[in-house]
C-alpha positions in Angstrom: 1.7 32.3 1.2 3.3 29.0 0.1 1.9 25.6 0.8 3.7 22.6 1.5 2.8 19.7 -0.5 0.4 16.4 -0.3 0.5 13.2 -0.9 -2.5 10.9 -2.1 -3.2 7.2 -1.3 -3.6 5.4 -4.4 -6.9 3.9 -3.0 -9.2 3.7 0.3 -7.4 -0.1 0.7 -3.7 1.5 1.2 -4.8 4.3 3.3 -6.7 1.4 5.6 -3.3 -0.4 6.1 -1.9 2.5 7.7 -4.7 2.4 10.8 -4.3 6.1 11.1 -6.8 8.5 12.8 -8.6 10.8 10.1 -8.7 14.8 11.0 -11.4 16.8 9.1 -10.7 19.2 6.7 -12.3 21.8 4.5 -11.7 21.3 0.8 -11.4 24.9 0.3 -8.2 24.3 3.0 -6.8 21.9 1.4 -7.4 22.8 -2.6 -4.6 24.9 -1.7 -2.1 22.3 -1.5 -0.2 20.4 -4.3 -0.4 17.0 -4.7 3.2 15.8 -5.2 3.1 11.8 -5.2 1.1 9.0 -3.5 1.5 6.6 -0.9 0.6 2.9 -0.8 0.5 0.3 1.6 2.2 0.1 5.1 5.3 -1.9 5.5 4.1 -5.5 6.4 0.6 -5.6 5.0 0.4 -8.8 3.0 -1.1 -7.8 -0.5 -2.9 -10.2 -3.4 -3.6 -9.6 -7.1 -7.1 -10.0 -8.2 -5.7 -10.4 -11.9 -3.4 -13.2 -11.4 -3.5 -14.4 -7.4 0.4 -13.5 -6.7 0.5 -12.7 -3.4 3.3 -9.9 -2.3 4.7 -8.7 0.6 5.1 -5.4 1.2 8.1 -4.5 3.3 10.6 -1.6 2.9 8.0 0.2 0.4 8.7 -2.4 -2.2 6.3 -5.5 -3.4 7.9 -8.5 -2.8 6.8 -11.5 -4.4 5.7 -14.6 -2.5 7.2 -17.6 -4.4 7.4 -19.8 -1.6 4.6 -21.2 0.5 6.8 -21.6 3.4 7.8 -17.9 3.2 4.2 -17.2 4.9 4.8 -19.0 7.9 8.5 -17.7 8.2 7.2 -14.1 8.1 4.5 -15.1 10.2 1.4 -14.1 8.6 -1.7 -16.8 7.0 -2.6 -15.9 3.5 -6.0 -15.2 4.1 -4.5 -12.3 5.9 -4.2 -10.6 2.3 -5.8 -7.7 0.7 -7.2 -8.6 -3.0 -6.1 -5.7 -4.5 -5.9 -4.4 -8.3 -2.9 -4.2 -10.6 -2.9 -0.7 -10.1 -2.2 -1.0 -6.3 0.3 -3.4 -6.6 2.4 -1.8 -9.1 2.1 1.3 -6.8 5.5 0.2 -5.3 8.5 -1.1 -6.8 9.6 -4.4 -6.9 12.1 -5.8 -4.4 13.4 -9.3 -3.6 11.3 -12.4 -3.8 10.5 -14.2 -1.1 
């Protein structure tokens, strides 16, 4: 029987941005699957390096670098909204525009 394929958060952080509900499963179920990519943040979660401070916002799957101060209050968010997050996460997605 062929299983359809999964895809894996790259860490606990990105899968909380989504605020989706959580359905048990057996492992045995699910070993059965292929993993075929990963996910990371939601669109509009606001997303901080602990390596160098640069703040990005996410939007469209793409990190998009804060430059401006002002950008934050145009989008509408504070940035102690941000998730410290590793290098890892962040270079999850690809980069887009700067803000």
């Amino acid at each position: 029987m062929k299983k359809d394929s999964l895809f894996r958060f790259v860490s606990e952080r990105a899968f909380q941005s989504w605020q989706i509900p959580v359905a048990q499963a057996r492992q045995v179920t699910i070993s059965e699957y292929k993993i075929s990519g990963s996910i990371g943040f939601r669109d509009g979660t606001l997303i901080q390096s602990i390596a160098d401070g640069k703040m990005y916002l996410v939007s469209d799957s793409k990190k998009r670098w804060i430059t401006d101060p002002d950008s934050l209050e145009y989008i509408g968010v504070k940035g102690s909204q941000a998730l410290i997050v590793s290098d890892s996460e962040i270079n999850s997605h690809q980069d887009g525009e700067d803000l």
